[in-house]
C-alpha positions in Angstrom: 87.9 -52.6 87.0 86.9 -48.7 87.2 83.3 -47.8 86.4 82.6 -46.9 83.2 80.2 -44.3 82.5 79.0 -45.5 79.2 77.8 -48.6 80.9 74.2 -48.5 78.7 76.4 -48.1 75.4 78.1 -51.0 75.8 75.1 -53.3 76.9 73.8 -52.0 73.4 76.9 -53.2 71.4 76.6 -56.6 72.9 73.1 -56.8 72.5 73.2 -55.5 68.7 75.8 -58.0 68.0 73.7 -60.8 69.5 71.1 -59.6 67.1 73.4 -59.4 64.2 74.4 -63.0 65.1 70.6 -64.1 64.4 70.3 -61.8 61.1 73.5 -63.2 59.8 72.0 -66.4 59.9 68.6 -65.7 57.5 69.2 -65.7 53.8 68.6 -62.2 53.1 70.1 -59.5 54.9 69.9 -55.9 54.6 73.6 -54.6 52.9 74.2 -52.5 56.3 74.8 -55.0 58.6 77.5 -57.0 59.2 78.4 -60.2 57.3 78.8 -63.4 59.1 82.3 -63.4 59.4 82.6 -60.0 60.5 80.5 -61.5 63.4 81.7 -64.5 64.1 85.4 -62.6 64.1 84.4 -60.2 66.5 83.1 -62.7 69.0 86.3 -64.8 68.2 88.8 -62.2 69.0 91.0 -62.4 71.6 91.6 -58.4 72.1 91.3 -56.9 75.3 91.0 -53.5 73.7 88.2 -51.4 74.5 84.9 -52.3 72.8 86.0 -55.4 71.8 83.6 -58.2 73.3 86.3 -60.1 75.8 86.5 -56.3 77.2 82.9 -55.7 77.3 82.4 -59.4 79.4 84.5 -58.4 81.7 83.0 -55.4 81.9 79.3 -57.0 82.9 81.4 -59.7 84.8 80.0 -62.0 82.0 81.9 -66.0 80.8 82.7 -64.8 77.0 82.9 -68.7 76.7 79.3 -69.6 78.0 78.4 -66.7 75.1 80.2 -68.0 72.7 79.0 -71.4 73.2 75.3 -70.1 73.0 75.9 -68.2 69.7 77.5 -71.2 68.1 75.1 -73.6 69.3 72.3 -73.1 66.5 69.9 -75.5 69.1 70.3 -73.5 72.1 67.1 -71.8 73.6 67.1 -67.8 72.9 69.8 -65.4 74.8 68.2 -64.3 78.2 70.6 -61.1 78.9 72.4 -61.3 81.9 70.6 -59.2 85.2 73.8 -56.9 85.3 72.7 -55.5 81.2 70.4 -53.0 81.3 69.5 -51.6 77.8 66.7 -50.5 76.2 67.7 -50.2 72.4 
């Protein structure tokens, strides 16, 4: 894969939408972030497009399956970014 210049950008959008994965799941949520579906779709999607999140895995040479498993897994210890993200948000 080329380098991307952005690189920082895009550890952002994964690590908001981690986030947003842990706000969807309290009862009260602010109205400007995303629902639980529109999470739960966006790590479901099979698009390769940019942004989406398989493009963005591949892009930190992450397993989108090993995230998806951790996100879906309401028992599993907190996310521990991988060494290759770098973002300070």
């Amino acid at each position: 894969m080329q380098e991307i210049p952005c690189k920082e950008l895009w550890a952002a959008v994964l690590t908001q939408a981690l986030k947003d994965t842990k706000e969807c799941l309290k009862v009260h949520r602010k109205n400007d972030q995303p629902s639980q579906e529109e999470v739960k779709e966006w790590f479901k999607s099979e698009s390769n497009e940019i942004g989406s999140f398989l493009w963005i895995c591949e892009l930190f040479e992450l397993d989108p399956n090993l995230i998806r498993t951790h996100i879906t897994d309401q028992t599993s210890p907190a996310f521990i970014p991988h060494p290759k993200i770098h973002c300070h948000i």
